[in-house]
C-alpha positions as CSV (number, residue, x, y, z in Angstrom):
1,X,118.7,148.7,-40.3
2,X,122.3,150.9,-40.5
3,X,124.8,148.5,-40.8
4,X,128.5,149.9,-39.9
5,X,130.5,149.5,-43.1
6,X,133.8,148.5,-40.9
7,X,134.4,144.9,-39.4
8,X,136.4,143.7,-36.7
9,X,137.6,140.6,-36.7
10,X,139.0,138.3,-34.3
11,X,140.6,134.6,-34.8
12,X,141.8,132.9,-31.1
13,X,143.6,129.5,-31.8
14,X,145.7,127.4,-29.6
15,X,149.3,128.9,-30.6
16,X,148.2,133.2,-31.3
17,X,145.8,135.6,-31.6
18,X,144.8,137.6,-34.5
19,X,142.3,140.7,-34.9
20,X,141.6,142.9,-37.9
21,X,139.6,146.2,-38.9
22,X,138.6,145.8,-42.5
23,X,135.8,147.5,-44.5
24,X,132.7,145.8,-45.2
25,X,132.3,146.1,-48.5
26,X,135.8,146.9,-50.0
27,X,137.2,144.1,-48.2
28,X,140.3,146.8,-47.3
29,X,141.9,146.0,-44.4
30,X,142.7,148.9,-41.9
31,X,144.4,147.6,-39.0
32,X,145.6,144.3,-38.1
33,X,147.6,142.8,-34.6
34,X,148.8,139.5,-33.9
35,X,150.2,137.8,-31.1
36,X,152.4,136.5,-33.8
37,X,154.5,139.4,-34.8
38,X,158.2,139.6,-33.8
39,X,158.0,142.6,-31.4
40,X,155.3,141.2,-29.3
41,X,156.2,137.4,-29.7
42,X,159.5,138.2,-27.6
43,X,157.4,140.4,-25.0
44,X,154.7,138.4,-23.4
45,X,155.0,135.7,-21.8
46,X,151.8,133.7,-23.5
47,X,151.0,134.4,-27.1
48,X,147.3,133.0,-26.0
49,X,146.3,134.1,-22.6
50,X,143.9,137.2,-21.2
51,X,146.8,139.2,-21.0
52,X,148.1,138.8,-24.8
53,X,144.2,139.5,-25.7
54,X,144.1,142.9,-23.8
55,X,147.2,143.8,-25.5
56,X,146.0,142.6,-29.0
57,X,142.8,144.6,-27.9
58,X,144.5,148.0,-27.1
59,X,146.9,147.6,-29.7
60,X,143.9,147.4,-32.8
61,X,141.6,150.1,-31.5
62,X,145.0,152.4,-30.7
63,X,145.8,151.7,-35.3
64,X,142.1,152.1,-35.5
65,X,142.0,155.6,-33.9
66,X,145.0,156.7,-36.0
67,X,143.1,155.7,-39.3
68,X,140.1,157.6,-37.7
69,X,137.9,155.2,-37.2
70,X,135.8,154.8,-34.5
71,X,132.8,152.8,-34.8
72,X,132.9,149.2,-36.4
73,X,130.7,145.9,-35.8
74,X,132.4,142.6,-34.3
75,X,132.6,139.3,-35.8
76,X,133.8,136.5,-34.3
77,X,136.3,134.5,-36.7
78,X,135.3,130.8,-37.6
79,X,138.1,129.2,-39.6
């Protein structure tokens, strides 16, 4: 079976939300977004809520596509 060498991963706690694109086997990260950084900390209303996961969401695949990428597989984060 193919495996897609890139990796996106998510991590949901109680206080942000965090998502990265990172390659498989170099461990290079590509793109990251977080709920946590300054500029979207002071936008939205909930760092933790549907809406601040569809922005975190359009926000990764939009640094994605500008680092020409676009296929990857999903794991979930478990920390």
């Amino acid at each position: 079976m193919y495996m897609r060498p890139f990796l996106l991963n998510v991590f949901i706690s109680k206080r942000f939300v965090h998502a990265k694109v990172m390659h498989r086997g170099t461990s290079k990260v590509i793109s990251v977004a977080t709920t946590n950084a300054r500029d979207l900390r002071n936008s939205l209303p909930s760092l933790t809520d549907h809406n601040a996961c569809r922005v975190i969401g359009k926000l990764i695949a939009e640094r994605s596509k500008e680092a020409d990428l676009f296929a990857l597989s999903y794991e979930n984060g478990i920390i």
